[in-house]
N, C-alpha and C positions, 0 to 999 in steps of 0.2 A: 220567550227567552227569559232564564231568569235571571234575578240583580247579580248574581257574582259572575261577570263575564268575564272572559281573559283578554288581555291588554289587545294583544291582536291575534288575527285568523289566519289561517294557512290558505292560498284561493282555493282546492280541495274539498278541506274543512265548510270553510265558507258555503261554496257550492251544494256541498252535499245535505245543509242545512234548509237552503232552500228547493233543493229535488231529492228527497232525502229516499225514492224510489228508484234513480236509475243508479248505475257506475257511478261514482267520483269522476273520473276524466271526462265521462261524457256530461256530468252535471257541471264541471268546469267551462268544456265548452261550451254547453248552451246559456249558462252565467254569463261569460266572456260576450254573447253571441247580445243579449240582452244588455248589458252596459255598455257595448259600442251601440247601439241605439236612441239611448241618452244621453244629451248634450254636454251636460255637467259632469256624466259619468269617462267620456270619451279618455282625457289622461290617465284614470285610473287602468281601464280598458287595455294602454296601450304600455303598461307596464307589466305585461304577460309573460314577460321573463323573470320578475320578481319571485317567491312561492309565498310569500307574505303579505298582508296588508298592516298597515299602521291601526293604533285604535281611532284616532282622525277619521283614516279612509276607509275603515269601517262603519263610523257613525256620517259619514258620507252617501255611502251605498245606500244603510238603512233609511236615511232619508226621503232617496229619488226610491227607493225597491219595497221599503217597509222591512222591520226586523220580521227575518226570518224563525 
């Protein structure tokens, strides 16, 4: 990824970032399906009605998952 990121991600966006081969919704829910698996990730997880992440809980994910 390069240095000008945007403040935050759409979980979509996101998604599609890291499976940037299948669908979007399907790349949402195997994202979704992969951070309810990690412990630290679990609240973010269960904010699935959100369509946005903060840039926080972006640099959170990239943490436990690695930038996409």
């Amino acid at each position: 990824m390069n240095e000008t990121r945007p403040a935050s991600f759409g979980r979509t966006e996101l998604a599609s970032r890291y499976f940037p081969n299948i669908e979007p919704g399907s790349a949402w829910k195997k994202l979704a399906a992969i951070m309810r698996e990690h412990p630290e990730l679990l609240v973010l997880a269960a904010k699935h009605r959100r369509r946005t992440y903060t840039p926080a809980e972006c640099q959170e994910i990239f943490k436990v998952l690695g930038v996409p």
